[in-house]
KEDRENSE-816356 format. One line per 4 residues: number of its first residue (from 1); their letters; for each residue x, y, z of C-alpha. Coordinates in Angstrom, 3 decimals. Last residue first. Layout:
N
NUM) a) X/Y/Z; ...
This chain:
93
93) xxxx) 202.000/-156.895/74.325; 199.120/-159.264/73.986; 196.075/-158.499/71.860; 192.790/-159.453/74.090
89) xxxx) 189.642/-159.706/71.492; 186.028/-159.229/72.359; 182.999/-159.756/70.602; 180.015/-156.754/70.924
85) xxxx) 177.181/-157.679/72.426; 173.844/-156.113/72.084; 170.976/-153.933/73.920; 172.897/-150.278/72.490
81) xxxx) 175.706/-149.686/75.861; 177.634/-152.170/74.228; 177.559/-155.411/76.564; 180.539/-156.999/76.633
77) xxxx) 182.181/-160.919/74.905; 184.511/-163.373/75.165; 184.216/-167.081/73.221; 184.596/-165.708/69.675
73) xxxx) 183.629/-167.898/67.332; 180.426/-166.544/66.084; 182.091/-163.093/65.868; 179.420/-160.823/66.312
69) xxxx) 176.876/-159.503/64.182; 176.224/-156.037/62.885; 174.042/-155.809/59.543; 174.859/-153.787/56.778
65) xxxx) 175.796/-156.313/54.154; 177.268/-158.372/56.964; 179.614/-155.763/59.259; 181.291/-158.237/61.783
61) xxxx) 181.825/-156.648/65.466; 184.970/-155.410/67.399; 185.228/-155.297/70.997; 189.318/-154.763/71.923
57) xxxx) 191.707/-155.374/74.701; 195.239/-154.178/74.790; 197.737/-153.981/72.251; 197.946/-152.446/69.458
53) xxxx) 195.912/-153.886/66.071; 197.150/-154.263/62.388; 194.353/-155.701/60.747; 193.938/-158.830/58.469
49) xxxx) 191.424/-159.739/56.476; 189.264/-162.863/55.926; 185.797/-163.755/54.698; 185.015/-168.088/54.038
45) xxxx) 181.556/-167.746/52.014; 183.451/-170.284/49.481; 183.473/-167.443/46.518; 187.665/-167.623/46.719
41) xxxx) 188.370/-167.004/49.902; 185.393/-164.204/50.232; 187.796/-160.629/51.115; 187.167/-158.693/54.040
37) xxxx) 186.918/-155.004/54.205; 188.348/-153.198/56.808; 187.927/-149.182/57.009; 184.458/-149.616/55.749
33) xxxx) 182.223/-150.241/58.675; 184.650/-147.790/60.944; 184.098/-148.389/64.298; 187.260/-146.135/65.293
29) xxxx) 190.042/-148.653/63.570; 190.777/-150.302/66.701; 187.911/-149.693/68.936; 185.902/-151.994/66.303
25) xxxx) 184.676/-152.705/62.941; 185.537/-155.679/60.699; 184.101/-155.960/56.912; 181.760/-158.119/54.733
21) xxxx) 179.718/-157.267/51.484; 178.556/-160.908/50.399; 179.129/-161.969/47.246; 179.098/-165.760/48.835
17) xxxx) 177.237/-165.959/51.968; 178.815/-165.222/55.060; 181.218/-167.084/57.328; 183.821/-165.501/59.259
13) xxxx) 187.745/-164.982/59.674; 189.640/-162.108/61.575; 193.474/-162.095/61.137; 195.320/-160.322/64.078
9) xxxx) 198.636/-158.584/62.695; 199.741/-156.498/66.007; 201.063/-153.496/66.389; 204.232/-152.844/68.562
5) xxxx) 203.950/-150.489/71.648; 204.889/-146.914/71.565; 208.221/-146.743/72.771; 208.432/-144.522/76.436
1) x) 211.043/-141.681/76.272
């Protein structure tokens, strides 16, 4: 019987204004806006969370008070089918 592969803590950081409503949504929690909040470090505008994340590659985006932006910092990214980029993350096995 194959193991299902370990999950992976990946910790997603960006800048937004303080009081900001901020979250991460990709293929790995179903582009879910509010499955993964992040948290301002303490009112600095410095968001964080961590996600458990299999393997494999991922596109993910930043959820600003509503608005979709990718991850500044993220060198990688695809076209999404919708005229924008989505970032792009490799977890390794």
């Amino acid at each position: 019987m194959k193991k299902k592969p370990a999950l992976k803590q990946i910790e997603f950081r960006v800048s937004a204004t303080p009081g900001s409503q901020v979250s991460v949504a990709g293929t790995f929690n179903h582009w879910d806006a509010q499955k993964n909040p992040m948290t301002d470090n303490p009112d600095s505008g410095h968001y964080k969370t961590v996600v458990a994340v299999p393997p494999g590659k991922h596109e993910y985006k930043f959820v600003i008070n509503g608005e979709w932006c990718v991850d500044p910092h993220c060198a990688e990214s695809a076209p999404n089918g919708c005229g924008s980029l989505n970032s792009v993350i490799n977890v390794q096995d």
